[in-house]
N, C-alpha and C positions, 0 to 999 in steps of 0.2 A: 504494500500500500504506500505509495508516495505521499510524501510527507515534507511542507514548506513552512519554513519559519515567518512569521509575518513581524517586517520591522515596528520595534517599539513605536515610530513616532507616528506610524498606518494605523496603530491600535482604534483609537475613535473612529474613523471613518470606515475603517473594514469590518467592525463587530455592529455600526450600524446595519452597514449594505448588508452585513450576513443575515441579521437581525429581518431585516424585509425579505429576503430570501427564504428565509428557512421559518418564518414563525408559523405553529401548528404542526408543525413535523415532532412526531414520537421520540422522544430523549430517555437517553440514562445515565444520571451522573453518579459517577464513582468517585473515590477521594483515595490516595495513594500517600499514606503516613510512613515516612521511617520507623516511627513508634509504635504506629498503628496495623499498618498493612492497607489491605485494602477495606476498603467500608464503600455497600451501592447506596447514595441518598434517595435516590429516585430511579425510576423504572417506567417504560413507556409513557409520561408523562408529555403534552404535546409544550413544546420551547413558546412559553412568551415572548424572553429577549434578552439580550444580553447587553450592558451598559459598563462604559469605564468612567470612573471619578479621578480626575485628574489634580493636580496643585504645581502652580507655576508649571500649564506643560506637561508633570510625566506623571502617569499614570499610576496611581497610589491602592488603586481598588479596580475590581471586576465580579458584577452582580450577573448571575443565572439566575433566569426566573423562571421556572416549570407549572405546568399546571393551570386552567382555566377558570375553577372553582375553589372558594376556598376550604373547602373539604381537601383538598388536594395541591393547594400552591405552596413552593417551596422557592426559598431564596437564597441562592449560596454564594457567599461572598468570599474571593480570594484578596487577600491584601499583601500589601506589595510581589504583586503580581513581576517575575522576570522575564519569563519566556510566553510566548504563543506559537503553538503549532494546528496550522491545518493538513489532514489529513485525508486524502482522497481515494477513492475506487483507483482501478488500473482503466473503467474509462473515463473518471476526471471528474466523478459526484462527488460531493462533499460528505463524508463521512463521520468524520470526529472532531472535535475538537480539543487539542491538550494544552493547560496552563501549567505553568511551573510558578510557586510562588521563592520567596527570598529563603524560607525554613525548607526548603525542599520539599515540601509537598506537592504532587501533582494532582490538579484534573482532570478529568478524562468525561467530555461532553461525546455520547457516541447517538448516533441515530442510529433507526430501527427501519424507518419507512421515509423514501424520500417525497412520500404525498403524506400531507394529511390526513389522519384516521377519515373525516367525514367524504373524503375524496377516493377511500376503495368501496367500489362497489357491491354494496350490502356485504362484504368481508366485514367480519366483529376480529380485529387483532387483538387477541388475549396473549 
C-alpha cells in the first residue's frame, strides 16, 4: 500500500479537502501506545471531519470526529501532532490515514467502505 507523507505546512488545507472528500465514509480508529499497545476507539463509525488547531502557524492539535449521532460521536484529539501519512490502494483510493504525535503514539484512521453506508445499495455493512 503506498504511503505519502503530507508536509506539515499542507496540514490545514489537505485535512480540509480530505475532510469534503471522505465525510460519511465508514472509519476505524485505532491508537498505537508504547505503553499501551494497541486500543480500537471506534469501528465503522461514518468520519464527520477532521480539523487542525494551529498557534503562530504550526499545528498544535488534530480532532477526528466519528459518528453522526450522539449515541455514537467520538472525538479524538492528537496533540502535538508530528507526522501525517496518507495511505492508499495500489489503485490510488484513499485508504488510511496515520498521525504520529511528539510521545510516539500513533493513529491509525482506516476506512472500510469508500461510499457511504447510505450509498450501498440496500447492503446493511455490519
Amino acid at each position: 500500500m503506498p504511503t505519502q507523507e503530507i508536509p506539515r505546512a499542507q496540514w490545514a488545507t489537505f485535512l480540509d479537502t480530505f475532510t469534503q472528500q471522505h465525510e460519511g465514509w465508514l472509519a476505524t480508529l485505532e491508537v498505537f501506545a508504547p505503553d499501551l499497545g494497541a486500543q480500537q476507539e471506534a469501528r465503522n463509525l461514518p468520519l464527520e471531519g477532521i480539523t487542525t488547531a494551529a498557534k503562530n502557524g504550526d499545528p498544535e492539535t488534530i480532532s477526528i470526529s466519528l459518528g453522526k449521532s450522539p449515541e455514537d460521536h467520538l472525538t479524538h484529539t492528537i496533540t502535538q501532532p508530528t507526522h501525517l501519512w496518507l495511505a492508499q490502494t495500489a489503485e490510488g483510493a484513499n485508504a488510511a490515514l496515520e498521525i504520529e504525535s511528539a510521545d510516539d503514539v500513533k493513529t491509525l484512521l482506516r476506512f472500510r467502505s469508500t461510499l457511504p453506508s447510505e450509498m450501498v445499495d440496500g447492503v446493511v455493512l455490519e
